[in-house]
N, C-alpha and C positions, 0 to 999 in steps of 0.2 A: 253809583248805584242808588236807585230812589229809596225812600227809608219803607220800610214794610214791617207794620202790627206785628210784634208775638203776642196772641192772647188764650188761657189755659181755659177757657168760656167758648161755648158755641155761637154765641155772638158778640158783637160789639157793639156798646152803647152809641147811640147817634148814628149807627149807619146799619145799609141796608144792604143783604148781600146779595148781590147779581147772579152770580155765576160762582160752584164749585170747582174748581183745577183741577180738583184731586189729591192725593197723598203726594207728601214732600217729605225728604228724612234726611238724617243727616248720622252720621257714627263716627266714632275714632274704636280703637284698640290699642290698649297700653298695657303695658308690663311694667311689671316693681321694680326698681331699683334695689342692686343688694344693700349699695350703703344706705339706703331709707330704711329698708328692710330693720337693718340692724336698729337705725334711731329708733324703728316704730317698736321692736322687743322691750328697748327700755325706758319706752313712755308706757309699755303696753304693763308694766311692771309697777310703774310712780305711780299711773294713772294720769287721767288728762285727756285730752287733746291731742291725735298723732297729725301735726302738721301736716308733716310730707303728705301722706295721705287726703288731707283738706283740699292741698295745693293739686295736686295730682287729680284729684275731681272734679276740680273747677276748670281745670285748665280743660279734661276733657268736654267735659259740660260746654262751654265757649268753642271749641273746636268741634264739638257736633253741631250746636245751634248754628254757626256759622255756616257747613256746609248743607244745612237746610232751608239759611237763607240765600244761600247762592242758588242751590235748586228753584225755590217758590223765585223767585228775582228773572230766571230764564224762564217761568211760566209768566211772567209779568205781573205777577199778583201784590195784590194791595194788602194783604194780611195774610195770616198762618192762624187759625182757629183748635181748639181741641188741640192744645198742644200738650204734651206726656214725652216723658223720659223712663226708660227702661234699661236697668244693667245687666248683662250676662257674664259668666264663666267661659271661657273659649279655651284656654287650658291653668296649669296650673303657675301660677303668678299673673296671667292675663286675664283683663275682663274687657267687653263690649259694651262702650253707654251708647245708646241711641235716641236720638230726639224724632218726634215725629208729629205729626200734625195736616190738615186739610187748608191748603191754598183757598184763597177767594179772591173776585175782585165785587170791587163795591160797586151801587152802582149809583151814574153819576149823579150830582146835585146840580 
């Protein structure tokens, strides 16, 4: 797969955009873990940092961007512009992260 811009800017320095694609997005949905659950009670008590929780949004985080580079990649696009992430509620111990962003390709030099 050719390598393809994530950039959170509506352009990109040095280059000049040709053509918009359109919308590309990319989501996962995860649910807590009880035994996290449990650790993140008694950080949530010490205070700190609740790991699990870091780990578990990054990893979605990486698991959404990815399926919206696989999207922009089958429009052939040179970049993903106006890129944004968004979380939601879906019930309760699950949340929805979403990645989204506008396809382009450049145009040539």
């Amino acid at each position: 797969m050719k390598s393809i811009m994530i950039v959170t800017a509506d352009e990109v320095a040095g280059k000049v955009i040709a053509q918009h694609l359109g919308l590309v997005r990319g989501n996962t949905i995860r649910a807590r873990h009880l035994g996290k659950d449990i650790l993140a009670v008694f950080r949530n008590i010490l205070g700190g940092e609740i790991n699990e929780y870091t780990k578990l949004m990054a990893e979605s985080r990486e698991q959404a961007i990815d399926r919206m580079l696989d999207e922009a990649s089958r429009l052939n696009a040179d970049a993903i512009i106006d890129v944004r992430f968004t979380t939601s509620m879906i019930a309760q111990g699950a949340a929805e992260l979403l990645a989204y962003g506008t396809a382009v390709k450049f145009k040539s030099e």
